[in-house]
ZAKOL-343451 format. One line per field, with one value per residue (C-alpha): residue number from 1; residue in one letter; x, y, z. Coordinates in steps of 0.02 Angstrom, whole numbers. Each point is the difference from the previous one (the first is absolute). Example, Ala and Ser with C-alpha at 12.3 -4.5 7.8 and 13.67 -1.06 7.14 Angstrom:
residues 2
num <- 1  2;
residu <- A  S;
c1 <- 615  69;
c2 <- -225  172;
c3 <- 390  -33;
This chain:
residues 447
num <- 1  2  3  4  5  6  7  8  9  10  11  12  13  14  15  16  17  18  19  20  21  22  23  24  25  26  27  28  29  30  31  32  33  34  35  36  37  38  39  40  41  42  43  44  45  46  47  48  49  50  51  52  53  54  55  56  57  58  59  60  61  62  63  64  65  66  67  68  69  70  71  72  73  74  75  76  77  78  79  80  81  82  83  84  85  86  87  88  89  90  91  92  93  94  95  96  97  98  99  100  101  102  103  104  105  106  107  108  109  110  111  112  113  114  115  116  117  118  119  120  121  122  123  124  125  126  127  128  129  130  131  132  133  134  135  136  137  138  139  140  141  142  143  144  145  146  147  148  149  150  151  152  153  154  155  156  157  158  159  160  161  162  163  164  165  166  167  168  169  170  171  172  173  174  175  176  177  178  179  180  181  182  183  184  185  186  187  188  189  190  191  192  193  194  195  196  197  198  199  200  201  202  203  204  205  206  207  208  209  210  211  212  213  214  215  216  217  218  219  220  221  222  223  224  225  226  227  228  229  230  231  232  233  234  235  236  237  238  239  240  241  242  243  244  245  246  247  248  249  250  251  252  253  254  255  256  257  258  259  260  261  262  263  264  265  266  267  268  269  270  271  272  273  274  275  276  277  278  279  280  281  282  283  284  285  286  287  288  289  290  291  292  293  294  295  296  297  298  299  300  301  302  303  304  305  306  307  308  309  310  311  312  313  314  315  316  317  318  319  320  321  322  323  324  325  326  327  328  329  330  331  332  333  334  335  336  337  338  339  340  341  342  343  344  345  346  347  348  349  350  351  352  353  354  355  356  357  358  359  360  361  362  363  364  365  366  367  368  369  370  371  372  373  374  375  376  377  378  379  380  381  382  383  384  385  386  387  388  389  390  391  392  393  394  395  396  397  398  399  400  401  402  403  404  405  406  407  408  409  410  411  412  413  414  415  416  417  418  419  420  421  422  423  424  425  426  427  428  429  430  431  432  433  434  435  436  437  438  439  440  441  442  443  444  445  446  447;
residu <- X  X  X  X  X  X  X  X  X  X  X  X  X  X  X  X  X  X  X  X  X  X  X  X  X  X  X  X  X  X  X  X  X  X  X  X  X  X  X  X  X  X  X  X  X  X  X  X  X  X  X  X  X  X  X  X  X  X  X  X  X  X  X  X  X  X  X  X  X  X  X  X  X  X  X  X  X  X  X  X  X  X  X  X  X  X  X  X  X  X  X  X  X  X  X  X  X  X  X  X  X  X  X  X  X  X  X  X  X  X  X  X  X  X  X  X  X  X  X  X  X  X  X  X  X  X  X  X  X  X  X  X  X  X  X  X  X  X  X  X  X  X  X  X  X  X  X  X  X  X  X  X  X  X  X  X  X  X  X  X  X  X  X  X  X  X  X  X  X  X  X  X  X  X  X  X  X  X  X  X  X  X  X  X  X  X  X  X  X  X  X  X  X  X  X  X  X  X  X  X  X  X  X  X  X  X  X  X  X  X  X  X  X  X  X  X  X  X  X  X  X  X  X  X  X  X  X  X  X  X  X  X  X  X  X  X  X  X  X  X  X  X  X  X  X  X  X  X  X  X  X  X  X  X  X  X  X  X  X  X  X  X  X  X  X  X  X  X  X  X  X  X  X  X  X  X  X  X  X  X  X  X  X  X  X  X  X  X  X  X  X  X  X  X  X  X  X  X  X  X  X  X  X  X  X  X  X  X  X  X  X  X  X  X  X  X  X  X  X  X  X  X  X  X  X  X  X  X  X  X  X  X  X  X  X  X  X  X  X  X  X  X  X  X  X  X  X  X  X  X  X  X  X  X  X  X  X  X  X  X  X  X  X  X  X  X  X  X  X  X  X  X  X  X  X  X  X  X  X  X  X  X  X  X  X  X  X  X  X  X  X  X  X  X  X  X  X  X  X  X  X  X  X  X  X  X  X  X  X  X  X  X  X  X  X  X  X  X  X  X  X  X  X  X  X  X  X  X  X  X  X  X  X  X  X  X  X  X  X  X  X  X  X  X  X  X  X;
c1 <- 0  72  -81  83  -132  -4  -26  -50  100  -41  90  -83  51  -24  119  -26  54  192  39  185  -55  -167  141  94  -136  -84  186  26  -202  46  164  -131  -110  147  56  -154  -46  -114  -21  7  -94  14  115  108  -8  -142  -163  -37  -169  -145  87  152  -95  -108  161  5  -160  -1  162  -78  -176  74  66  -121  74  8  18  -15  121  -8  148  -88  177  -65  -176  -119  -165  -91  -50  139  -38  -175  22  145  -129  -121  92  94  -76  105  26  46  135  75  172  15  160  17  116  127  -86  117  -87  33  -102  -103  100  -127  -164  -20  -113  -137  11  -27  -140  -81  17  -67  -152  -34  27  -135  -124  22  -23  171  114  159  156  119  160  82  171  190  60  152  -106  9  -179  -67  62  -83  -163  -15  47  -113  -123  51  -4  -190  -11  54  -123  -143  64  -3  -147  -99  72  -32  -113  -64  -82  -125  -30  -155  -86  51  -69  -162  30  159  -58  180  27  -138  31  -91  69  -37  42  170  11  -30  119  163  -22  13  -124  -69  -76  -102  51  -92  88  -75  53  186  -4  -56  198  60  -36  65  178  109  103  174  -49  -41  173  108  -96  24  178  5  -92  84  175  -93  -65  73  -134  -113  18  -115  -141  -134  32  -171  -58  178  11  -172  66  148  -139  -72  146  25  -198  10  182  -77  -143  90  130  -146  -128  129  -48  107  -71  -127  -139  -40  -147  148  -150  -106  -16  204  -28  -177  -3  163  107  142  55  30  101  185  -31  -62  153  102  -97  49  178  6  -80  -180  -81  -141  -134  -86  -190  -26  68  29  39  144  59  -1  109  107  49  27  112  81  46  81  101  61  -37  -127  -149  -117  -182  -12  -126  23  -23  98  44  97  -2  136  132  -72  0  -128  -14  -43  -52  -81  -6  151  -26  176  108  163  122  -68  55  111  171  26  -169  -66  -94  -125  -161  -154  -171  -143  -13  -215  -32  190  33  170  77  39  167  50  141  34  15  185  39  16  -113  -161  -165  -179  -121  -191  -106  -146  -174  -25  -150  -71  151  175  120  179  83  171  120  165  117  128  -19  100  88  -112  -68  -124  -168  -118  -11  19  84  3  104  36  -3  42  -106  87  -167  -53  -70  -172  -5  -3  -137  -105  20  -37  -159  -57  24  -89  130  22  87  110  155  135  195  151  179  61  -52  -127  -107  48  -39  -172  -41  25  -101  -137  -6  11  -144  -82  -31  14  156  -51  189  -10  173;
c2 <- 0  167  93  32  -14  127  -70  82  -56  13  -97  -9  -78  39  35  -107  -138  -54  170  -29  -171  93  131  -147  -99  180  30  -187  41  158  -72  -117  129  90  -120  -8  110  97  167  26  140  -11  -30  -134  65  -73  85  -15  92  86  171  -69  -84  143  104  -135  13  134  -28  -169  72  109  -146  -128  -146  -181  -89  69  -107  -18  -82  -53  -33  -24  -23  154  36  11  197  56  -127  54  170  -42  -110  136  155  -61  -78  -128  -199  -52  -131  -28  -95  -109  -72  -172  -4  -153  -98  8  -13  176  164  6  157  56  -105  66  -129  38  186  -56  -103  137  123  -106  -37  175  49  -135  54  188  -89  41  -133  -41  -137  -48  -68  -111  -15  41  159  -69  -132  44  -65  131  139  -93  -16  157  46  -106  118  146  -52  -48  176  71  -92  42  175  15  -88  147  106  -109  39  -139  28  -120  24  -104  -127  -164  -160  -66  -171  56  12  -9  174  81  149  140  161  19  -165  34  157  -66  -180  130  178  -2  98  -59  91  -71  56  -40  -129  93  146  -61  -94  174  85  -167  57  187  -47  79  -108  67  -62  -169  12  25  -140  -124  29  -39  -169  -39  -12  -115  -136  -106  26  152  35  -162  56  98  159  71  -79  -11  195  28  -102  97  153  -88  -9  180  28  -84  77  175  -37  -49  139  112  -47  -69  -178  -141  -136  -40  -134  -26  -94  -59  -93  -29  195  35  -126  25  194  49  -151  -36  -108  102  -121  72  148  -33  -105  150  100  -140  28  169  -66  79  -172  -30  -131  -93  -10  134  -96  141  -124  -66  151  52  -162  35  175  -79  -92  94  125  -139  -88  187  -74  -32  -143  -53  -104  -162  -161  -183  -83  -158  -125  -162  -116  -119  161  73  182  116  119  189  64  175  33  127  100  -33  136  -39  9  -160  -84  -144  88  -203  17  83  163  35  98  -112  6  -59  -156  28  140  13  184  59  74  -141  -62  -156  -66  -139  74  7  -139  83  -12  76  58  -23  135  40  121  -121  11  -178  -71  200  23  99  -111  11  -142  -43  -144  -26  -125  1  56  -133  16  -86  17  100  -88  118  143  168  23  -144  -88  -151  -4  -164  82  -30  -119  -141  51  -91  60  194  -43  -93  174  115  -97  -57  198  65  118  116  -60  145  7  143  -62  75  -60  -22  -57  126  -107  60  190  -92  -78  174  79  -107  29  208  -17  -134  -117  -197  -62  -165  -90  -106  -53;
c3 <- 0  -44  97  183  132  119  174  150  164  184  152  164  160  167  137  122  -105  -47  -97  -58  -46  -93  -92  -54  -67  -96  -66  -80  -71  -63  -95  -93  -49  -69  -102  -108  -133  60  68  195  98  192  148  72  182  103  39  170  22  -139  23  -95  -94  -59  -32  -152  -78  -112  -83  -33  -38  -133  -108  -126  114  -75  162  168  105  195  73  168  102  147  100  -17  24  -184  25  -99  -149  -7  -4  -142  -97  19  -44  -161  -152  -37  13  166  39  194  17  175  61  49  169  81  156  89  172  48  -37  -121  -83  -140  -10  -180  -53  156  -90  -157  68  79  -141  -127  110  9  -175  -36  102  -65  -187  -62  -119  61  -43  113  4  150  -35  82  -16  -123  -124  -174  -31  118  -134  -138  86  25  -182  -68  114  -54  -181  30  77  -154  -131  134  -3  -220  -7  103  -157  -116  -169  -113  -176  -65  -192  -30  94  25  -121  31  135  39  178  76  -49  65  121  86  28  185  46  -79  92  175  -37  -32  -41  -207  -67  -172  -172  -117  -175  -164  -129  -167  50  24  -152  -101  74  -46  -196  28  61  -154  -96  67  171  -48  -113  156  102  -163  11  186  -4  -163  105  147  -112  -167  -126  11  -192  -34  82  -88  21  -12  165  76  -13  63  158  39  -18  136  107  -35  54  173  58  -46  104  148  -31  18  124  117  3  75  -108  -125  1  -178  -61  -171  -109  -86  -52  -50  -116  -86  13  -2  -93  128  158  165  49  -64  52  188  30  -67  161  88  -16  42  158  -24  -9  -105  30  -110  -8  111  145  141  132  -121  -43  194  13  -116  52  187  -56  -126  133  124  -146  -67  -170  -149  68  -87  -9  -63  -12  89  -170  21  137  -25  132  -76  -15  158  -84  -51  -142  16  -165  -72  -206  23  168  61  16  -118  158  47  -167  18  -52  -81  -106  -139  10  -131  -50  -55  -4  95  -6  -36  -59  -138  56  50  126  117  78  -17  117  163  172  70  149  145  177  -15  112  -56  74  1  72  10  17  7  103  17  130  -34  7  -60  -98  19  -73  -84  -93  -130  -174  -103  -155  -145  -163  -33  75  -110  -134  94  180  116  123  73  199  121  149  169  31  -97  -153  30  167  -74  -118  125  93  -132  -28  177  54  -178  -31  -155  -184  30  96  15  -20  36  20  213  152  82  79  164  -40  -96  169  107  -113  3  194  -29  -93  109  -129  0  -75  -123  -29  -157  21;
């Protein structure tokens, strides 16, 4: 992720506990943070009582926090954490110290204040992580990035504008969406725009534009002068059409509903062209999927690189892989550097623009704001992408899921989920899964 979070930090104690001990264990803490790449606003020293504390509030009211971070060092009554919780909008995470038994004093009884703070924080109705962990483990640092990375997505998603051109196809239920409902899940505000209407700019872009795009695509893919040109220019138009939009009404994404209507009114496929949005990471979703497009974009911004939305299409129970496919959505810096990349056309309907290539081995995430069952829900799995030959015409990939095959389908189907599911190359699931709780949504694991 590319973006540093910014992380809010507060350390209580209390005095009457071990307080060089306390220092010591706040110092090795405060090393940790510091060695993550993130941004830091607070103190080391301990905060004894809420006048200190309040002495820290508006520097740290006065920042868009990611992740506000209470190192609870030692036993304290939860007043201070409430008032915290209370006063700054921001995800909450506390950090307790294990200590040795020994048999002597108990010198910080961290955990009881942890305990008691996160009782209180649920009775006044606020979210919270929490991390028990010594003061010097590595994996206490990652936790809490993987928080603060969550706080971040939560964060864009508040600013977040979608643009759906058209509505989506008649029984394609799984991308379905209401405005409101979309509003209260995460913040991102959505606009209805009208698919004739685009398609009409579409047919004004001037022929110089659509010139300097040509030459842009013709240096990605092998074969662009065999297309027809008629329709292949009129797609590039397109491509021209939706970044214009975006550029212009500020939206993150695009939903687009990409047939039947590019191809009887207008003579084109979408498809090119969206996975050219794609790659300059303002996704666009097929069918007028705003959930997938929403997925896409979440985890876009945690791999710091082009995602994109795909179909289930294949499983092979003998190979113990899976095949995610869409008619040329990918974008191209997910091409196998080993394989061919090509324009085509769809595979239906014989208009260009679409690309053709095999995804790039590498570890991947599958993602999906889902609806499934009338509940939000968010979808999370992974696997490998293996090198392979190409499985179908257009983009697709083939993925050995870190479960059983069978077992993923059997999940997909038992839990009704959508066809479409956002990729993207890394290992997020552990921002994915503190996300999920942010937004207090179930998590559904299909791997």
């Amino acid at each position: 992720m590319s973006a540093k979070p910014t992380i809010g930090v507060i350390t209580l104690a209390r005095p009457t506990f071990d307080v060089p001990y306390a220092e010591e264990m706040a110092g090795q803490a405060w090393s940790q943070l510091e060695a993550l790449d993130a941004t830091l606003i607070g103190s080391k020293d301990l905060l004894f009582d809420a006048d200190a504390v309040q002495g820290m509030l508006d520097p740290l009211k006065q920042q868009n926090l990611d992740l506000l971070l209470i190192l609870q060092v030692t036993f304290t009554d939860a007043t201070m954490t409430v008032a915290l919780a209370q006063a700054i909008d921001a995800p909450i995470a506390i950090w307790s110290f294990p200590e040795p038994r020994v048999g002597g004093r108990l010198r910080l009884n961290s955990l009881c204040g942890l305990n008691l703070a996160g009782h209180a924080l649920a009775k006044a109705g606020k979210e919270y992580n929490y991390i028990h962990k010594a003061s010097d483990n590595p994996e206490a640092g990652t936790e809490i990035l993987s928080i603060a990375q969550a706080g971040i997505i939560v964060n864009r998603l508040k600013q977040t504008k979608l643009g759906v051109i058209g509505k989506h196809p008649d029984g394609f239920d799984t991308c379905s969406y209401d405005q409101d409902t979309v509003m209260k899940l995460c913040g991102v505000s959505v606009e209805q725009l009208d698919l004739s209407d685009m398609l009409k700019q579409a047919a004004t872009v001037p022929e110089a534009e659509t010139d300097q795009v040509y030459a842009r695509v013709d240096q990605q893919v092998d074969n662009l002068a065999e297309m027809e040109q008629e329709p292949l220019r009129k797609s590039l138009k397109v491509y021209s059409t939706l970044r214009r939009i975006a550029n212009e009404q500020g939206y993150n994404g695009l939903a687009v509903r990409c047939w039947p209507e590019f191809f009887t009114e207008y003579g084109c496929a979408a498809c090119g062209p969206m996975a050219m949005m794609n790659q300059e990471q303002t996704p666009c979703g097929c069918e007028a999927d705003v959930y997938g497009t929403m997925s896409t974009l979440i985890l876009q911004w945690l791999g710091s690189e082009p995602a994109f939305m795909a179909d289930l299409v294949d499983i092979n129970t003998e190979e113990d892989t899976g095949v995610f496919w869409h008619c040329g959505l990918a974008p191209i810096s997910m091409a196998d550097p080993e394989s061919p990349k090509r324009a085509t056309v769809h595979t239906n309907r014989k208009k260009p623009l679409l690309y053709e290539f095999t995804l790039k081995p590498g570890r991947v995430t599958v993602a999906r704001l889902s609806q499934a069952k009338n509940e939000p829900r968010l979808v999370i799995g992974s696997g490998e992408m293996v090198r392979a030959p190409m499985s179908f015409t257009g983009t697709s990939g083939v993925i050995r899921f870190d479960q059983p095959a069978s077992d993923v389908l059997d999940m997909v189907m038992r839990e009704g989920l959508e066809h479409h599911y956002s990729l993207a190359y890394g290992e997020h699931r552990p921002a994915l899964r503190r996300l999920a709780q942010m937004l207090d949504i179930p998590v559904i694991e299909i791997t």
